[in-house]
C-alpha positions in Angstrom: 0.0 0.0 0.0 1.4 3.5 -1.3 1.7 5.6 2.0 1.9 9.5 0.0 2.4 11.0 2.9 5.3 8.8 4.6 6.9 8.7 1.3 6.4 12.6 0.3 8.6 13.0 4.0 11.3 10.8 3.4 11.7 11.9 0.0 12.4 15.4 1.3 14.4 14.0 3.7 16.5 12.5 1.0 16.7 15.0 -1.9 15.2 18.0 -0.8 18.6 20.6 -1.0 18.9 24.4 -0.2 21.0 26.9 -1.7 21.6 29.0 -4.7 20.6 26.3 -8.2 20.4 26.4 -11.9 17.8 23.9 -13.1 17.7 22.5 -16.9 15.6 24.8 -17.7 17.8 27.6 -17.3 16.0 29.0 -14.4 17.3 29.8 -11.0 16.3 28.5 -8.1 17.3 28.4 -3.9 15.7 24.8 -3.5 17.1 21.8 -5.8 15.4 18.5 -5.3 18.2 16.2 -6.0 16.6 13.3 -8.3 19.7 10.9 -7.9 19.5 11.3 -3.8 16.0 9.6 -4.1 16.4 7.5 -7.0 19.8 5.6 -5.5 18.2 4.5 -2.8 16.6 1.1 -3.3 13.9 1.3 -0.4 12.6 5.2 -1.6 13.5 4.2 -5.0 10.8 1.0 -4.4 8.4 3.1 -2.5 8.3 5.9 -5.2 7.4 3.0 -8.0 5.1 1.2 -6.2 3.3 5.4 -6.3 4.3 5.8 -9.5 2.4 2.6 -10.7 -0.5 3.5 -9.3 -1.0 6.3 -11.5 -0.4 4.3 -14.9 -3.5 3.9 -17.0 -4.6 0.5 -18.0 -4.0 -1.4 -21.1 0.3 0.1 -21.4 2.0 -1.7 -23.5 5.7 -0.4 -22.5 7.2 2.2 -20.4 9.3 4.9 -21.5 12.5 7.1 -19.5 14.2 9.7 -20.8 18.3 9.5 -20.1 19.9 9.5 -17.7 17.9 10.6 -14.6 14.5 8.7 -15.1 16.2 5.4 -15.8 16.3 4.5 -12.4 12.4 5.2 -12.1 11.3 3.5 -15.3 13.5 0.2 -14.6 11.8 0.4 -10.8 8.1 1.2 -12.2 9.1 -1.7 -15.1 9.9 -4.3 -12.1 7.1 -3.7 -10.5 4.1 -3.8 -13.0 5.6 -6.2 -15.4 6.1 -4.0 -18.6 8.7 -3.6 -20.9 10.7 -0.2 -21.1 12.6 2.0 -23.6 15.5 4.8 -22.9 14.7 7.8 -25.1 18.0 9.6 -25.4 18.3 13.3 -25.9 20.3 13.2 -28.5 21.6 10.4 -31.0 25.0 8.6 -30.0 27.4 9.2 -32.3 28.6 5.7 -32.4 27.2 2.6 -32.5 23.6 1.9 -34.0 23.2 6.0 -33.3 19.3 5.4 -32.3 17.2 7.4 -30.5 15.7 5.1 -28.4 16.6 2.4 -26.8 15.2 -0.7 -26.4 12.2 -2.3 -28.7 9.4 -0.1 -28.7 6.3 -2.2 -29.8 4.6 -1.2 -33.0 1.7 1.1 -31.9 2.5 1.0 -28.4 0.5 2.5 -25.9 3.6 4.4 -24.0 3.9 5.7 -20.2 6.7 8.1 -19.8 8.1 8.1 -16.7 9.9 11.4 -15.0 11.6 12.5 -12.3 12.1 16.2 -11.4 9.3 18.5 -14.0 10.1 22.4 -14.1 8.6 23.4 -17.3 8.6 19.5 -18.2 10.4 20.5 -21.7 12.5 17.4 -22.1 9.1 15.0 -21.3 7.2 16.7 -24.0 10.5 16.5 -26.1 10.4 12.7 -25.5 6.6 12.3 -26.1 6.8 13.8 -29.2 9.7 11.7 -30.2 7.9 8.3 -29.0 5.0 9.6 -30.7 6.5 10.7 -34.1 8.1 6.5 -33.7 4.4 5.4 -33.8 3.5 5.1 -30.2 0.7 6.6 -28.5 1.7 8.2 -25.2 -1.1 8.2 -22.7 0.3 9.8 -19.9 3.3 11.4 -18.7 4.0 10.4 -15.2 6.4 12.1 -12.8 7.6 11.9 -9.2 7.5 16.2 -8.5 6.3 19.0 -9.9 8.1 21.7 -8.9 4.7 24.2 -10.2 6.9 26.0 -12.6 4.5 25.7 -15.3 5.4 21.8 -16.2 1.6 20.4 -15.8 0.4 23.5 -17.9 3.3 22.8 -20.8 2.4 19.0 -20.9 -1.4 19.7 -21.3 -0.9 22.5 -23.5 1.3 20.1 -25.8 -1.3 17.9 -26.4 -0.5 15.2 -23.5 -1.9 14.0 -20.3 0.5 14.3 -17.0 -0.2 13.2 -13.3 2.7 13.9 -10.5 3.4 11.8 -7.5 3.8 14.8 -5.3 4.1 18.8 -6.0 6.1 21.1 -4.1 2.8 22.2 -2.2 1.7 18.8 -1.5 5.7 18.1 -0.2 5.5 21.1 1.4 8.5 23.4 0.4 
């Protein structure tokens, strides 16, 4: 049984950090939750995908992280409901089979992208859009915090569906 409010508390416990930040989206910040802090720890890391699975919609046919911070989260979420998973990268690799994504994404797959930290949540819709130019349908874009910097706005305004764990009210910060 997902326990929100234990969870939300040890989550802060783990990752919540204070002090002068630059997010990915360029802005500036005096709080950083620290996705790694939370996602390295097997126990929170558990916790946080048992939540996290609980928000899925039915019928997925695979799972989808985008590098390098969610790929702890969508390989915990992935253990614990059974589904396959693909890596979007951010970029091509330069070497090898230079793909995209990672992984086998089924043909016409019903997708759930998995997040960590959403500011403005400009690399999830990036990575929706990619999935969904590959054929999949996303159904929902599901993150761990929404830091209520205009990320759940951006991903509905994009066309997309997103549901957060926890928010920075709900954590209270």
């Amino acid at each position: 049984m997902f326990d929100a409010a234990t969870v939300g508390a040890r989550l802060v416990k783990a990752a919540y950090l204070e002090g002068d930040f630059t997010l990915s989206s360029g802005q500036k910040s005096r709080y950083y939750m620290d996705k790694y802090r939370f996602s390295t720890e097997p126990k929170l890391l558990r916790d946080i995908a048992i939540g996290l699975a609980g928000l899925l919609p039915p019928d997925l046919t695979c799972l989808a992280g985008v590098e390098l911070g969610a790929v702890p989260l969508v390989t915990a979420v992935s253990l614990e409901t059974g589904l396959p998973f693909v890596i979007v990268r951010k970029g091509a690799k330069e070497y090898g089979t230079a793909k995209l994504i990672e992984g086998v994404l089924p043909e016409k797959a019903r997708v759930a992208l998995i997040e960590d930290v959403l500011t403005t949540a400009a690399q999830a819709i990036r990575a929706a859009q990619l999935l969904t130019e590959l054929g999949a349908r996303v159904e929902k874009i599901v993150y761990v915090v929404n830091r209520e910097q205009g990320a759940q706005e951006n991903i509905t305004a994009a066309g997309f569906v997103g549901a957060a764990l926890f928010s920075k009210t709900s954590l209270g910060i």
